[in-house]
C-alpha positions as CSV (number, residue, x, y, z in Angstrom):
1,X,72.4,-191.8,-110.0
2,X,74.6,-189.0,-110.2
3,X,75.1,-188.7,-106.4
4,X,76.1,-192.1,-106.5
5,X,78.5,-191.7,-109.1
6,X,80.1,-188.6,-107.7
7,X,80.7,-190.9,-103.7
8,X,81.7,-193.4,-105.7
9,X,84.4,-191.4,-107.5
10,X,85.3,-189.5,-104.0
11,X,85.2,-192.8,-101.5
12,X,85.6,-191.4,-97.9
13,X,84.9,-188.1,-98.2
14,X,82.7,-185.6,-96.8
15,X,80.5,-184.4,-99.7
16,X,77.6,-182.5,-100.2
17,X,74.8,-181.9,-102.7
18,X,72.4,-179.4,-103.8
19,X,69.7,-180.0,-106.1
20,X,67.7,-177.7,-108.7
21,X,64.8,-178.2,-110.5
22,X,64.8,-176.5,-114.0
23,X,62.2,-176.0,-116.4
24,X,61.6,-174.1,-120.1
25,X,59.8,-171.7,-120.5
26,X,59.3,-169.0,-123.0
27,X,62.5,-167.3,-124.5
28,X,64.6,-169.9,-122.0
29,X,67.7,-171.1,-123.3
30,X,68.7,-173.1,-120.6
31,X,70.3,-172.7,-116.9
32,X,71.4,-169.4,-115.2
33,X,75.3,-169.5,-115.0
34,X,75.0,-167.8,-111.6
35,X,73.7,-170.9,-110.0
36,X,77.3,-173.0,-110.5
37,X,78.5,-171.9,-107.3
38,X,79.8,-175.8,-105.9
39,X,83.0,-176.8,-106.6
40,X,81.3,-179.2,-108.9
41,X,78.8,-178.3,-110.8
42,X,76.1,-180.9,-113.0
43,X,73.6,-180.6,-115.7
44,X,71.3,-183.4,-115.8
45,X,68.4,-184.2,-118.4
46,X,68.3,-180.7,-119.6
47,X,69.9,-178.2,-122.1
48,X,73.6,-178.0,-122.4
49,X,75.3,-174.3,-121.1
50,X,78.9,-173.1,-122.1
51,X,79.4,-171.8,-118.6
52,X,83.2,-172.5,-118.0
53,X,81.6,-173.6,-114.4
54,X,79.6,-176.4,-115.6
55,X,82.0,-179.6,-114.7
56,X,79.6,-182.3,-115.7
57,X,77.1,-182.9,-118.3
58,X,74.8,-186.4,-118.8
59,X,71.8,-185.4,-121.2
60,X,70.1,-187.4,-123.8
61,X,67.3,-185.1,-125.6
62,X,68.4,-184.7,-129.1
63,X,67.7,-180.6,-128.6
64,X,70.3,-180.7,-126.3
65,X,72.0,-177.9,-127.6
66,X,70.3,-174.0,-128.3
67,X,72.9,-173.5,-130.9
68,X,75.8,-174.7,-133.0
69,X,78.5,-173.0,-131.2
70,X,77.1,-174.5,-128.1
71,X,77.6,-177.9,-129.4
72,X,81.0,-176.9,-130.3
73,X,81.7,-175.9,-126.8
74,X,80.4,-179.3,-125.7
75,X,82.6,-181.2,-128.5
76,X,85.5,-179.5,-127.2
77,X,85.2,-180.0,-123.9
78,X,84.0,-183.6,-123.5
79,X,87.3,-184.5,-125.5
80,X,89.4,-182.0,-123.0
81,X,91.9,-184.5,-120.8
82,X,92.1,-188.0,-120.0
83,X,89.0,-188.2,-117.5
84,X,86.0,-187.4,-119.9
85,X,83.1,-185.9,-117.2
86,X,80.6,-184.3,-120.1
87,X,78.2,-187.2,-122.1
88,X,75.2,-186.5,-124.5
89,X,73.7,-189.3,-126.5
90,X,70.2,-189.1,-128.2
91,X,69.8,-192.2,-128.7
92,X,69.2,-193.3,-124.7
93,X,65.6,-193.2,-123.8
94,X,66.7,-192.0,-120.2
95,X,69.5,-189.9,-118.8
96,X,69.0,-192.0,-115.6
97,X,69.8,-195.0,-117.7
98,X,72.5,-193.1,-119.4
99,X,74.2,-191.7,-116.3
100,X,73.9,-196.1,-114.8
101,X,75.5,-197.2,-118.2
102,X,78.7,-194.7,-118.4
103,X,78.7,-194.8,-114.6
104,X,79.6,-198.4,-114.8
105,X,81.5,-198.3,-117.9
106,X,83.7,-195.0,-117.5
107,X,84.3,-195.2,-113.7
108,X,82.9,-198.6,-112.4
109,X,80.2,-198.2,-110.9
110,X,78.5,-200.7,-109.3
111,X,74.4,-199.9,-109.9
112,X,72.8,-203.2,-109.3
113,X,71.4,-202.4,-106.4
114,X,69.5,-199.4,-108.3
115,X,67.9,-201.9,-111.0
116,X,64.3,-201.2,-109.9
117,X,65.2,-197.4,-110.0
118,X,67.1,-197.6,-113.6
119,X,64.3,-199.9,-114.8
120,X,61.0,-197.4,-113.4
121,X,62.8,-194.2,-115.1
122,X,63.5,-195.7,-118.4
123,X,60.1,-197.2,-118.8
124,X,58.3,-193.8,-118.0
125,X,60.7,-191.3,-119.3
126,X,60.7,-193.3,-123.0
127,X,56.9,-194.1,-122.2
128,X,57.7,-197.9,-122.5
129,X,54.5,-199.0,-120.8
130,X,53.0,-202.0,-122.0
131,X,49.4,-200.2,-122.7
132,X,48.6,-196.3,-122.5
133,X,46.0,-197.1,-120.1
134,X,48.8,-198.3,-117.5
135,X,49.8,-194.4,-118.0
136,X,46.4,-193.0,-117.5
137,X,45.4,-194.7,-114.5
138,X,48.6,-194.8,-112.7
139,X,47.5,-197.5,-110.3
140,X,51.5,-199.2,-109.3
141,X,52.3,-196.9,-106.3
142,X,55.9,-196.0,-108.2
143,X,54.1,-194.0,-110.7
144,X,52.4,-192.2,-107.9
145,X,55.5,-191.0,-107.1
146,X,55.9,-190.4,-110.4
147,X,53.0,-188.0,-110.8
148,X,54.5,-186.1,-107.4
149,X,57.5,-185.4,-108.8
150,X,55.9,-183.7,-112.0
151,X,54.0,-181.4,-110.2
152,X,55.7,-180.7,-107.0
153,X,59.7,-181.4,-107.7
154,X,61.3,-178.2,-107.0
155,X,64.5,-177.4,-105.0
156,X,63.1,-178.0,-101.9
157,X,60.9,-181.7,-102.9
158,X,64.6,-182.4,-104.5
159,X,66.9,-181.7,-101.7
160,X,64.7,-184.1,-99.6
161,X,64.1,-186.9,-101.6
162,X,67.2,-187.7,-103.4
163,X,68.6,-188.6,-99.8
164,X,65.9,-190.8,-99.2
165,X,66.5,-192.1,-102.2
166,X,69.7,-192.9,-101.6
167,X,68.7,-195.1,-98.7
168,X,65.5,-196.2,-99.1
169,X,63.7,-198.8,-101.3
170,X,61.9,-196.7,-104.4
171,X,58.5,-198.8,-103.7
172,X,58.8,-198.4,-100.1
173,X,59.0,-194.5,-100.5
174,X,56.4,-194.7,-103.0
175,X,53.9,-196.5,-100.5
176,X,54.8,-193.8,-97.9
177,X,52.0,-191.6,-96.4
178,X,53.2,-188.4,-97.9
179,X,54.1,-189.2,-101.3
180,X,50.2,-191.0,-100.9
181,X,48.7,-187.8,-99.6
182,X,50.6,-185.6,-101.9
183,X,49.1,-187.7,-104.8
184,X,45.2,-188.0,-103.6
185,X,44.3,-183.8,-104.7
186,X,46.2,-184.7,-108.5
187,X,44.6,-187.7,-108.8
188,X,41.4,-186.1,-108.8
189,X,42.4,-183.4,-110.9
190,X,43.7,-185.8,-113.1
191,X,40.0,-187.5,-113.4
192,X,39.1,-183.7,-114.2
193,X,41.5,-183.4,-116.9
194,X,40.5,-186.9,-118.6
195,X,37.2,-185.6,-118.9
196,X,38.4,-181.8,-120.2
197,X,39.9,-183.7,-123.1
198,X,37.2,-185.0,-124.0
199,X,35.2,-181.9,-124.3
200,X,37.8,-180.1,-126.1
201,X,39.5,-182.4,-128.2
202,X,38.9,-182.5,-132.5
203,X,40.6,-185.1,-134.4
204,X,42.0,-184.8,-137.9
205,X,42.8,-188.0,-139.7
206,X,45.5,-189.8,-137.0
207,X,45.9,-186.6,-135.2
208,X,44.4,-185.5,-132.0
209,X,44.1,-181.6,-131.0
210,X,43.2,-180.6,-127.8
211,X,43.0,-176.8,-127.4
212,X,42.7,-176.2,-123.3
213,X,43.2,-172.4,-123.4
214,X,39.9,-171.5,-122.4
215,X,40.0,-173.3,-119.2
216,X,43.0,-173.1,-116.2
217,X,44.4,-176.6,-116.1
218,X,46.7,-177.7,-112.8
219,X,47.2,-180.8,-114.0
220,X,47.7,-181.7,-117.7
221,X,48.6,-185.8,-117.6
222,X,50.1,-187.5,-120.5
223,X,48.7,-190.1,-122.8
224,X,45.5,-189.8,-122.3
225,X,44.7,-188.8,-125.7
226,X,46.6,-192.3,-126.9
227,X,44.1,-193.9,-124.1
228,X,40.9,-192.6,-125.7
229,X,41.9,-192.7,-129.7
230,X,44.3,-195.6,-129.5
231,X,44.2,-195.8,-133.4
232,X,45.9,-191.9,-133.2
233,X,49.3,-191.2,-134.4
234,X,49.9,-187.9,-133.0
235,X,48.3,-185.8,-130.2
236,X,49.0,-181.8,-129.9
237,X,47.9,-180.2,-127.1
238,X,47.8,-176.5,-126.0
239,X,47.7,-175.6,-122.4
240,X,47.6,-172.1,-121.2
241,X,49.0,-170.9,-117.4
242,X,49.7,-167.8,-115.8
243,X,53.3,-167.9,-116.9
244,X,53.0,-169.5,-120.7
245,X,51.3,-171.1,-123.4
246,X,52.4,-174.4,-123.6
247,X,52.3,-177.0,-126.6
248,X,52.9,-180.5,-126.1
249,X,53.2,-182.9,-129.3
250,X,53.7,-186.6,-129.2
251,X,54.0,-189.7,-131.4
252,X,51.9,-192.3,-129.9
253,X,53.7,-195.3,-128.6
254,X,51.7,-197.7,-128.9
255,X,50.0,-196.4,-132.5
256,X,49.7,-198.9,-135.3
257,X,50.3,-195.9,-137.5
258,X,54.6,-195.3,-137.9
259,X,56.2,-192.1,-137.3
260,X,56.5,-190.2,-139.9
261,X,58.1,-187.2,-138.2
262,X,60.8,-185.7,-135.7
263,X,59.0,-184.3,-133.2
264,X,62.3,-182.5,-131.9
265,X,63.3,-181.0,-134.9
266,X,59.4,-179.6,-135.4
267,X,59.3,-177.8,-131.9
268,X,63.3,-176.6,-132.1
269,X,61.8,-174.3,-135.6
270,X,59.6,-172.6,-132.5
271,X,61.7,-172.4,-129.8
272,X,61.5,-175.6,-128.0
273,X,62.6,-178.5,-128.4
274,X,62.6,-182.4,-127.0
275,X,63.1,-185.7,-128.9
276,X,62.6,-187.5,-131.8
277,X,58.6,-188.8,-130.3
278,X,58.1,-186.1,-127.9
279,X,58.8,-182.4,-127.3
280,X,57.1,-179.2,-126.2
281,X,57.0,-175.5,-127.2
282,X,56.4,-172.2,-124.8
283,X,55.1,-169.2,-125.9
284,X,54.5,-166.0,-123.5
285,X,50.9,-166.6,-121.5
286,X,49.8,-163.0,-123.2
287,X,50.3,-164.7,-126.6
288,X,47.1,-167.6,-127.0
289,X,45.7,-166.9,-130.2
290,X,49.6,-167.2,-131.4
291,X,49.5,-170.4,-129.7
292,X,46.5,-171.6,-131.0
293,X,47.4,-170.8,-134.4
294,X,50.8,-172.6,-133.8
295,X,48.8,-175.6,-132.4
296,X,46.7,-175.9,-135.9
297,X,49.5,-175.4,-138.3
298,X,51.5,-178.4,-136.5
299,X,48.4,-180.3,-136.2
300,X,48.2,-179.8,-140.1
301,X,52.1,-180.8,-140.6
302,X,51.5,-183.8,-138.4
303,X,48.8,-184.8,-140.6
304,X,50.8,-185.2,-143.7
Protein backbone atom coordinates (compact mmCIF):
# COMPACT_ATOMS: atom_id res chain seq x y z
CA UNK A 1 0.00 0.00 0.00
CA UNK A 2 2.72 2.19 0.67
CA UNK A 3 4.40 1.70 -2.78
CA UNK A 4 1.27 2.65 -4.16
CA UNK A 5 0.99 5.65 -2.34
CA UNK A 6 4.61 6.83 -2.83
CA UNK A 7 3.83 6.28 -7.37
CA UNK A 8 0.89 7.83 -6.74
CA UNK A 9 2.48 10.93 -5.12
CA UNK A 10 5.51 10.77 -7.81
CA UNK A 11 3.38 10.04 -11.16
CA UNK A 12 5.99 9.48 -14.00
CA UNK A 13 8.81 8.92 -12.35
CA UNK A 14 11.42 6.34 -12.10
CA UNK A 15 11.32 5.08 -8.53
CA UNK A 16 12.63 2.34 -6.63
CA UNK A 17 11.97 0.32 -3.48
CA UNK A 18 13.71 -1.66 -1.02
CA UNK A 19 12.09 -3.64 1.49
CA UNK A 20 13.14 -4.92 5.17
CA UNK A 21 11.72 -7.19 7.37
CA UNK A 22 12.10 -6.21 11.08
CA UNK A 23 11.41 -8.07 14.12
CA UNK A 24 11.82 -7.73 18.24
CA UNK A 25 13.75 -9.31 19.93
CA UNK A 26 15.32 -9.11 23.35
CA UNK A 27 16.66 -5.68 24.42
CA UNK A 28 15.35 -4.27 20.69
CA UNK A 29 14.08 -0.99 20.69
CA UNK A 30 13.30 -0.75 17.28
CA UNK A 31 15.10 -0.14 13.74
CA UNK A 32 18.87 0.45 13.12
CA UNK A 33 19.30 4.18 11.96
CA UNK A 34 22.02 2.90 9.60
CA UNK A 35 19.52 1.25 7.33
CA UNK A 36 17.82 4.81 6.17
CA UNK A 37 20.06 5.10 3.33
CA UNK A 38 17.03 5.98 0.32
CA UNK A 39 16.24 9.30 -0.16
CA UNK A 40 13.01 8.27 1.46
CA UNK A 41 12.88 6.34 4.05
CA UNK A 42 9.42 4.39 5.73
CA UNK A 43 8.49 2.68 8.95
CA UNK A 44 5.67 0.53 8.59
CA UNK A 45 3.74 -1.54 11.30
CA UNK A 46 6.56 -1.37 13.70
CA UNK A 47 8.12 0.82 16.43
CA UNK A 48 8.60 4.52 15.84
CA UNK A 49 12.69 5.81 15.67
CA UNK A 50 13.76 9.48 16.09
CA UNK A 51 16.29 9.08 13.30
CA UNK A 52 16.20 12.52 11.54
CA UNK A 53 16.31 10.06 8.32
CA UNK A 54 13.04 8.45 8.85
CA UNK A 55 10.60 10.55 6.31
CA UNK A 56 7.55 8.53 6.80
CA UNK A 57 5.80 6.80 9.51
CA UNK A 58 2.19 4.65 9.25
CA UNK A 59 1.93 2.51 12.56
CA UNK A 60 -1.06 1.50 14.60
CA UNK A 61 0.21 -0.67 17.69
CA UNK A 62 -0.51 1.30 20.73
CA UNK A 63 3.34 0.48 21.93
CA UNK A 64 4.39 2.36 19.23
CA UNK A 65 6.71 4.37 20.97
CA UNK A 66 9.86 2.92 23.40
CA UNK A 67 9.74 6.10 25.30
CA UNK A 68 8.15 9.45 26.05
CA UNK A 69 10.60 11.63 24.34
CA UNK A 70 10.14 9.39 21.38
CA UNK A 71 6.66 10.27 21.17
CA UNK A 72 7.56 13.72 21.47
CA UNK A 73 9.81 13.46 18.58
CA UNK A 74 6.95 11.99 16.65
CA UNK A 75 4.35 14.79 17.93
CA UNK A 76 6.69 17.27 16.59
CA UNK A 77 7.35 16.11 13.52
CA UNK A 78 4.03 14.84 12.17
CA UNK A 79 2.87 18.51 12.86
CA UNK A 80 6.25 19.87 11.04
CA UNK A 81 4.94 21.70 7.48
CA UNK A 82 1.97 21.73 5.42
CA UNK A 83 2.33 18.06 3.89
CA UNK A 84 1.91 15.76 7.12
CA UNK A 85 4.00 12.22 5.90
CA UNK A 86 4.24 10.64 9.80
CA UNK A 87 0.56 8.88 11.03
CA UNK A 88 0.06 6.65 14.22
CA UNK A 89 -3.35 5.69 15.37
CA UNK A 90 -4.12 2.81 17.88
CA UNK A 91 -7.21 2.53 17.25
CA UNK A 92 -6.92 0.96 13.47
CA UNK A 93 -6.90 -2.79 13.59
CA UNK A 94 -4.37 -2.73 10.46
CA UNK A 95 -1.64 -0.40 9.36
CA UNK A 96 -2.54 -1.72 5.82
CA UNK A 97 -6.02 -0.41 6.38
CA UNK A 98 -4.56 2.65 7.97
CA UNK A 99 -1.93 3.48 5.28
CA UNK A 100 -5.54 2.81 2.40
CA UNK A 101 -7.57 5.20 4.59
CA UNK A 102 -5.02 8.34 4.91
CA UNK A 103 -3.78 7.37 1.48
CA UNK A 104 -7.15 8.31 0.05
CA UNK A 105 -7.88 10.96 2.43
CA UNK A 106 -4.45 13.00 2.75
CA UNK A 107 -3.28 12.51 -0.89
CA UNK A 108 -6.15 10.85 -2.99
CA UNK A 109 -5.47 7.75 -3.49
CA UNK A 110 -7.43 5.70 -5.40
CA UNK A 111 -7.33 1.96 -3.60
CA UNK A 112 -10.37 0.26 -4.96
CA UNK A 113 -8.72 -1.87 -6.84
CA UNK A 114 -6.78 -3.24 -3.60
CA UNK A 115 -10.17 -4.04 -1.68
CA UNK A 116 -9.53 -7.81 -1.48
CA UNK A 117 -5.94 -6.90 -0.18
CA UNK A 118 -7.23 -4.10 2.43
CA UNK A 119 -10.01 -6.47 3.35
CA UNK A 120 -7.62 -10.01 3.85
CA UNK A 121 -4.96 -7.86 6.10
CA UNK A 122 -7.49 -6.24 8.30
CA UNK A 123 -9.40 -9.39 9.03
CA UNK A 124 -6.09 -11.38 9.94
CA UNK A 125 -4.01 -8.70 11.48
CA UNK A 126 -7.18 -7.73 14.09
CA UNK A 127 -8.04 -11.60 13.95
CA UNK A 128 -11.59 -10.68 12.63
CA UNK A 129 -12.33 -14.25 11.56
CA UNK A 130 -15.68 -15.38 11.93
CA UNK A 131 -14.59 -18.62 14.09
CA UNK A 132 -10.99 -19.49 15.57
CA UNK A 133 -11.12 -22.63 13.70
CA UNK A 134 -11.09 -20.63 10.21
CA UNK A 135 -7.56 -19.57 11.87
CA UNK A 136 -6.44 -22.95 12.77
CA UNK A 137 -7.02 -24.72 9.76
CA UNK A 138 -6.20 -22.16 7.32
CA UNK A 139 -7.91 -23.86 4.45
CA UNK A 140 -8.78 -20.21 1.91
CA UNK A 141 -5.47 -20.31 -0.09
CA UNK A 142 -4.96 -16.36 1.05
CA UNK A 143 -4.21 -17.40 4.43
CA UNK A 144 -1.63 -19.83 3.02
CA UNK A 145 0.07 -17.01 1.94
CA UNK A 146 -0.58 -15.73 5.01
CA UNK A 147 1.31 -18.42 6.94
CA UNK A 148 4.41 -17.96 4.27
CA UNK A 149 4.85 -14.69 5.00
CA UNK A 150 5.11 -15.35 8.86
CA UNK A 151 7.74 -17.63 8.59
CA UNK A 152 9.66 -16.86 5.57
CA UNK A 153 9.20 -12.87 4.98
CA UNK A 154 12.53 -11.49 5.06
CA UNK A 155 14.38 -8.95 2.74
CA UNK A 156 14.73 -11.16 0.15
CA UNK A 157 10.69 -12.99 0.17
CA UNK A 158 9.88 -9.00 0.50
CA UNK A 159 11.74 -7.55 -2.37
CA UNK A 160 10.01 -10.25 -4.60
CA UNK A 161 6.66 -10.26 -3.68
CA UNK A 162 5.55 -6.80 -3.09
CA UNK A 163 6.21 -6.43 -7.00
CA UNK A 164 4.04 -9.15 -7.70
CA UNK A 165 1.88 -7.71 -5.62
CA UNK A 166 1.65 -4.80 -7.30
CA UNK A 167 0.52 -6.60 -10.41
CA UNK A 168 -0.97 -9.58 -9.62
CA UNK A 169 -4.37 -10.72 -8.19
CA UNK A 170 -3.61 -11.59 -4.19
CA UNK A 171 -5.77 -15.01 -4.72
CA UNK A 172 -4.07 -15.68 -7.87
CA UNK A 173 -0.51 -15.39 -6.18
CA UNK A 174 -1.87 -17.27 -3.34
CA UNK A 175 -2.95 -20.36 -5.55
CA UNK A 176 0.60 -20.19 -7.11
CA UNK A 177 2.93 -23.30 -6.96
CA UNK A 178 5.51 -21.77 -4.76
CA UNK A 179 3.64 -19.98 -2.22
CA UNK A 180 1.66 -23.77 -2.35
CA UNK A 181 4.98 -25.58 -1.95
CA UNK A 182 6.43 -23.16 0.49
CA UNK A 183 3.25 -23.87 2.64
CA UNK A 184 3.03 -27.90 2.48
CA UNK A 185 6.45 -28.50 5.21
CA UNK A 186 4.47 -25.56 7.86
CA UNK A 187 1.45 -27.04 7.35
CA UNK A 188 2.63 -30.17 8.77
CA UNK A 189 4.46 -28.61 11.35
CA UNK A 190 1.56 -26.78 12.20
CA UNK A 191 -0.51 -30.21 12.76
CA UNK A 192 2.65 -30.90 15.06
CA UNK A 193 2.23 -27.87 16.98
CA UNK A 194 -1.75 -28.34 17.52
CA UNK A 195 -0.98 -31.49 19.11
CA UNK A 196 2.30 -30.00 21.33
CA UNK A 197 -0.36 -27.72 22.85
CA UNK A 198 -2.17 -30.14 23.83
CA UNK A 199 0.37 -31.98 25.74
CA UNK A 200 1.67 -28.95 27.43
CA UNK A 201 -1.04 -26.71 27.99
CA UNK A 202 -2.68 -26.19 31.97
CA UNK A 203 -5.61 -24.06 32.27
CA UNK A 204 -6.40 -21.73 35.25
CA UNK A 205 -9.94 -20.40 35.45
CA UNK A 206 -10.38 -18.56 31.70
CA UNK A 207 -6.69 -18.66 31.13
CA UNK A 208 -4.70 -21.04 29.05
CA UNK A 209 -0.77 -21.59 29.64
CA UNK A 210 1.20 -23.26 27.38
CA UNK A 211 4.87 -23.65 28.46
CA UNK A 212 6.87 -25.03 25.07
CA UNK A 213 10.36 -24.48 26.42
CA UNK A 214 11.18 -27.97 26.66
CA UNK A 215 10.67 -28.70 23.14
CA UNK A 216 12.22 -26.67 19.80
CA UNK A 217 9.13 -25.32 18.03
CA UNK A 218 9.47 -23.96 14.13
CA UNK A 219 6.30 -23.19 13.97
CA UNK A 220 4.15 -21.64 16.79
CA UNK A 221 0.49 -20.83 14.95
CA UNK A 222 -1.95 -18.65 16.55
CA UNK A 223 -5.32 -19.30 18.06
CA UNK A 224 -5.24 -22.53 18.47
CA UNK A 225 -5.62 -22.43 22.15
CA UNK A 226 -9.02 -20.25 21.43
CA UNK A 227 -9.78 -23.42 18.99
CA UNK A 228 -9.46 -26.02 21.72
CA UNK A 229 -10.84 -23.97 25.00
CA UNK A 230 -13.26 -21.75 23.08
CA UNK A 231 -14.81 -20.80 26.58
CA UNK A 232 -10.99 -19.26 27.39
CA UNK A 233 -10.41 -15.61 27.84
CA UNK A 234 -6.74 -15.44 27.65
CA UNK A 235 -3.96 -17.72 26.38
CA UNK A 236 -0.06 -17.15 27.35
CA UNK A 237 2.27 -18.98 25.66
CA UNK A 238 6.10 -19.40 26.12
CA UNK A 239 8.17 -20.45 23.24
CA UNK A 240 11.87 -20.85 23.48
CA UNK A 241 14.44 -20.53 20.10
CA UNK A 242 17.94 -20.29 19.64
CA UNK A 243 17.89 -16.58 19.74
CA UNK A 244 15.00 -15.82 22.62
CA UNK A 245 12.35 -16.70 24.86
CA UNK A 246 9.33 -15.56 23.54
CA UNK A 247 5.85 -14.82 25.35
CA UNK A 248 2.90 -14.41 23.47
CA UNK A 249 -0.49 -13.31 25.36
CA UNK A 250 -3.80 -12.83 23.83
CA UNK A 251 -7.42 -11.95 24.56
CA UNK A 252 -9.54 -14.35 22.76
CA UNK A 253 -11.67 -12.98 20.09
CA UNK A 254 -14.29 -14.80 19.96
CA UNK A 255 -14.48 -15.46 24.14
CA UNK A 256 -17.87 -15.00 25.79
CA UNK A 257 -15.78 -13.83 28.71
CA UNK A 258 -14.90 -9.58 28.18
CA UNK A 259 -11.56 -8.20 28.38
CA UNK A 260 -10.65 -7.22 31.40
CA UNK A 261 -7.09 -6.17 30.59
CA UNK A 262 -4.57 -4.18 28.19
CA UNK A 263 -2.53 -6.57 26.93
CA UNK A 264 -0.07 -3.84 25.54
CA UNK A 265 0.30 -2.02 28.55
CA UNK A 266 1.05 -5.62 30.47
CA UNK A 267 3.97 -6.71 28.01
CA UNK A 268 5.42 -2.75 27.69
CA UNK A 269 6.21 -3.29 32.04
CA UNK A 270 8.61 -6.23 30.38
CA UNK A 271 10.01 -4.97 27.59
CA UNK A 272 7.65 -5.61 24.83
CA UNK A 273 4.85 -4.42 23.80
CA UNK A 274 1.73 -4.84 21.11
CA UNK A 275 -1.96 -3.87 21.48
CA UNK A 276 -4.69 -3.56 23.58
CA UNK A 277 -5.77 -7.80 22.74
CA UNK A 278 -2.41 -8.97 21.71
CA UNK A 279 1.23 -8.40 22.39
CA UNK A 280 4.40 -10.33 22.99
CA UNK A 281 7.53 -10.18 25.28
CA UNK A 282 11.38 -11.41 24.45
CA UNK A 283 13.69 -12.36 26.92
CA UNK A 284 17.40 -13.57 26.04
CA UNK A 285 17.25 -17.66 24.92
CA UNK A 286 19.90 -18.25 28.04
CA UNK A 287 17.09 -16.87 30.31
CA UNK A 288 13.94 -19.79 30.42
CA UNK A 289 13.31 -20.26 33.94
CA UNK A 290 13.05 -16.24 33.95
CA UNK A 291 10.66 -16.71 31.20
CA UNK A 292 8.74 -19.25 32.65
CA UNK A 293 8.40 -17.54 35.82
CA UNK A 294 7.26 -14.38 33.81
CA UNK A 295 4.78 -16.66 31.96
CA UNK A 296 3.05 -17.75 35.50
CA UNK A 297 2.96 -14.36 37.11
CA UNK A 298 1.06 -12.93 33.87
CA UNK A 299 -0.97 -15.99 33.71
CA UNK A 300 -1.91 -15.16 37.43
CA UNK A 301 -2.66 -11.26 36.57
CA UNK A 302 -4.64 -12.42 33.59
CA UNK A 303 -6.64 -14.45 35.95
CA UNK A 304 -7.94 -11.69 38.07
Amino acid sequence: MFTRLMRHIHPGEELSFTYRAQGYGPGSTGVDPAIFTGQENAILDFRFSPSPQLTWYFDHHVSAFPSPADRVTYEERSQKGDSRTMFHDGAYGSCTKLIADIGRAEFGLDTSGESELIRWADMIDTAGFPSAEMAVARSEPVLHLMTVVEHQGNDAFLQTMVPRLLEEPLEEIARGPDIEAAFAPLAAQHEGYVELVKKHATVKGDVVIVDLSSVVVDVAAKFVTYSLWPDSAYSVVLSVSPSKCKISIGYNPWSPIPRRHNIAAICERHGGGGHPVVGAISLPADQAERARKLTNEIAEELAV
